[in-house]
C-alpha positions as CSV (number, residue, x, y, z in Angstrom):
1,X,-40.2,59.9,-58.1
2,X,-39.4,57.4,-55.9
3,X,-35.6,57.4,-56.2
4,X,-33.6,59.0,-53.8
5,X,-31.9,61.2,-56.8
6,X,-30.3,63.3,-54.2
7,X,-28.4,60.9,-52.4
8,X,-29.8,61.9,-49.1
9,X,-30.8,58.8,-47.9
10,X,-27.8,56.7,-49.0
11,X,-29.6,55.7,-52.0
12,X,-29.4,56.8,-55.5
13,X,-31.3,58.4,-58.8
14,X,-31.8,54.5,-59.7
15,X,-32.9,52.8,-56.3
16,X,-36.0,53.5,-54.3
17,X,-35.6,55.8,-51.2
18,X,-37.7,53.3,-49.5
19,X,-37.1,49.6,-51.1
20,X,-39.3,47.5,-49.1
21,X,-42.3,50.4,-49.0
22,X,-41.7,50.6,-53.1
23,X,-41.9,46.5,-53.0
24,X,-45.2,46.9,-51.0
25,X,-46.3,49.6,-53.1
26,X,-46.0,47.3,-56.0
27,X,-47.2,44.2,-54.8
28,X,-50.4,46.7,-53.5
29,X,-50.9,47.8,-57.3
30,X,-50.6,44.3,-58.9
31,X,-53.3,42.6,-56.5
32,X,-55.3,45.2,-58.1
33,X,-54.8,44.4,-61.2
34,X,-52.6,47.6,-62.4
35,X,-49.6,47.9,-63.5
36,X,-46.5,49.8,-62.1
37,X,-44.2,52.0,-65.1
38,X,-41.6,53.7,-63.3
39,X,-39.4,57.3,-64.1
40,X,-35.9,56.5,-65.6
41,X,-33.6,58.9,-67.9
42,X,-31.4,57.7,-70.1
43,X,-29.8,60.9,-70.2
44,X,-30.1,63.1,-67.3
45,X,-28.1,62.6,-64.6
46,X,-27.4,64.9,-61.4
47,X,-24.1,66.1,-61.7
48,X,-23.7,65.8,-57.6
49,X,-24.3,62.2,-57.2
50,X,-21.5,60.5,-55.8
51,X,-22.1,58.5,-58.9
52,X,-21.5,60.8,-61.4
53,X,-18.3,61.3,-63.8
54,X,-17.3,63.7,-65.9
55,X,-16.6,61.3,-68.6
56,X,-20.4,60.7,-69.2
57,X,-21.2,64.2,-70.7
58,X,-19.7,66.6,-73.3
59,X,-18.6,70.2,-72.0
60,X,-21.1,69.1,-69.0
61,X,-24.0,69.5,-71.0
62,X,-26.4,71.3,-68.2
63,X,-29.9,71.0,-68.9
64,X,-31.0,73.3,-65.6
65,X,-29.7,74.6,-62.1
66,X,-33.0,73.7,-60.4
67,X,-31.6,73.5,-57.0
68,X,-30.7,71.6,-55.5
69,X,-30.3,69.6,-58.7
70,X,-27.3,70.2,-61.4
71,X,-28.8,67.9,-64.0
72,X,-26.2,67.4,-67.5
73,X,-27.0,65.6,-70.2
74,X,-25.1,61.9,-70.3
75,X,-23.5,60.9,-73.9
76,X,-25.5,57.5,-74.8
77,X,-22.4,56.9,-76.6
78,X,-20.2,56.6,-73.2
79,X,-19.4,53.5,-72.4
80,X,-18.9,54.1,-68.6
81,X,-22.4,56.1,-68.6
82,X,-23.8,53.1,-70.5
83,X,-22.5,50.2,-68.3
84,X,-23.5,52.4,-65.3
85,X,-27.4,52.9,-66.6
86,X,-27.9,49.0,-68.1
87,X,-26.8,47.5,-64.6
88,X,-29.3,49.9,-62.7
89,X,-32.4,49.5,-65.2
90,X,-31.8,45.6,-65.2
91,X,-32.0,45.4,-61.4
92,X,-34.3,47.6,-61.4
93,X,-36.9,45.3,-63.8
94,X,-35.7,42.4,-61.9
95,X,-35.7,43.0,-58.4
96,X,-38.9,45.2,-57.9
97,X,-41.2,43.5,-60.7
98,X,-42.2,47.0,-62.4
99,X,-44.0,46.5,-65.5
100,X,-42.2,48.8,-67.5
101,X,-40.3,52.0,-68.2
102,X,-41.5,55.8,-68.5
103,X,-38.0,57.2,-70.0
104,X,-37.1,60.9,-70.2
105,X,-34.8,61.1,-73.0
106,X,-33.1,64.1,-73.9
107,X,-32.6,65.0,-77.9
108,X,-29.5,65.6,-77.7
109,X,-27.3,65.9,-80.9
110,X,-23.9,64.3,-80.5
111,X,-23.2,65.9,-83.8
112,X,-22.6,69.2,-82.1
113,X,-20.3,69.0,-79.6
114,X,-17.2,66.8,-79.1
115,X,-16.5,63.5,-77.9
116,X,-15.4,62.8,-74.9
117,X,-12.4,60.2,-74.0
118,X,-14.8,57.7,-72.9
119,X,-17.2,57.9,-75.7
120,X,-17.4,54.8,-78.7
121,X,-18.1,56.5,-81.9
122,X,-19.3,53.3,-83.7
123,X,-22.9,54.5,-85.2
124,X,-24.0,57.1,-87.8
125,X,-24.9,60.8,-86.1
126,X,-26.4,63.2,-88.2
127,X,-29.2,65.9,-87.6
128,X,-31.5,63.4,-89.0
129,X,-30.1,60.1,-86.8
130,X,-29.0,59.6,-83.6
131,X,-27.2,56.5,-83.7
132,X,-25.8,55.8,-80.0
133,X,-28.9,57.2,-78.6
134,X,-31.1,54.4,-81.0
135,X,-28.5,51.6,-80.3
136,X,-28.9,52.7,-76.1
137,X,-32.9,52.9,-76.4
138,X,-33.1,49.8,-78.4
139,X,-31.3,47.4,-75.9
140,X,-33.4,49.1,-72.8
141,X,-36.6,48.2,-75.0
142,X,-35.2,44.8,-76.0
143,X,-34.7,44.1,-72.1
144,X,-37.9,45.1,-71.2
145,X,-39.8,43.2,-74.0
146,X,-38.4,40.5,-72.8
147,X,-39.7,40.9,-69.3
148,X,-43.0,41.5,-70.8
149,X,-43.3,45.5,-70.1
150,X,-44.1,48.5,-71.7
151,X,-41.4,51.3,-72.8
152,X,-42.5,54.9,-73.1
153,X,-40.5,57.7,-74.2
154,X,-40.6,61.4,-73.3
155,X,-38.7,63.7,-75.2
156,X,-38.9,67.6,-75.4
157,X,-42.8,68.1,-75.4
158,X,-43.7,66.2,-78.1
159,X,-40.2,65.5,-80.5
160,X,-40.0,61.6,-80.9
161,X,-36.3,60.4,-80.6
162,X,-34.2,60.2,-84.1
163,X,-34.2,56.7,-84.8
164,X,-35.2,53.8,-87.3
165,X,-35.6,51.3,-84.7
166,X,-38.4,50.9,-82.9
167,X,-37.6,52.2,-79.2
168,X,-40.8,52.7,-78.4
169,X,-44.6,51.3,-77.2
């Protein structure tokens, strides 16, 4: 990762540690003729980033303790959590060039726990659908699209993410 997901460095999970080495980094691969796909998650967040609110996760949803990280699982049906993530993968297209995104997307089920106060219940969830997760993946992959890149999803091993939409490359 390149992030400074810790917050030791004044950065943040969704800004380089290093911006102008990660520029140089990038301009280095493109005069080569690569291609740069960089680490996102649309879902896990470090629950000790300055960041962070409880609003964004049910019943703090924690996905591990791995120190020093507290990672939880953020609602894709927040609106806060939402707003907070579309802002940083925007800039982060736009200001460093990358050429797309390498997402690592929890499966979680807003079916099974409930909603939080800042959550917007507007799509269908059900076992077989996850309706603010597909509407969430399917504006990141719209953006990106746009901007000509690539959008790959990782999600529990090998489970593919419960939508109808394509999210996806």
């Amino acid at each position: 990762e390149c992030n400074d997901a810790l917050c030791l460095y004044g950065g943040h999970k969704f800004a380089p540690a290093n911006p102008a080495g990660f520029r140089r980094f990038i301009d280095m691969v493109h005069r080569r003729g690569m291609k740069v796909i960089v680490y996102i998650s649309t879902g896990f967040f470090n629950q000790g980033d300055q960041d962070f609110r409880p609003e964004w996760t049910r019943q703090l949803c924690t996905t591990s303790q791995w120190l020093p990280y507290r990672w939880v699982w953020c609602s894709p049906a927040s609106a806060g959590w939402r707003a907070y993530l579309l802002k940083h993968i925007a800039r982060i297209l736009d200001e460093y060039g990358v050429d797309g995104l390498y997402n690592d997307s929890p499966s979680f089920s807003l079916s099974q726990t409930p909603p939080t106060p800042d959550e917007v219940l507007a799509f269908e969830e059900t076992s077989a659908h996850d309706g603010a997760l597909e509407d969430l993946l399917a504006i990141i992959y719209a953006e990106v699209k746009r901007r000509g890149g690539i959008v790959k999803i990782h999600q529990n091993a090998n489970e593919v993410p419960r939508t109808r939409l394509k999210v996806y490359d």
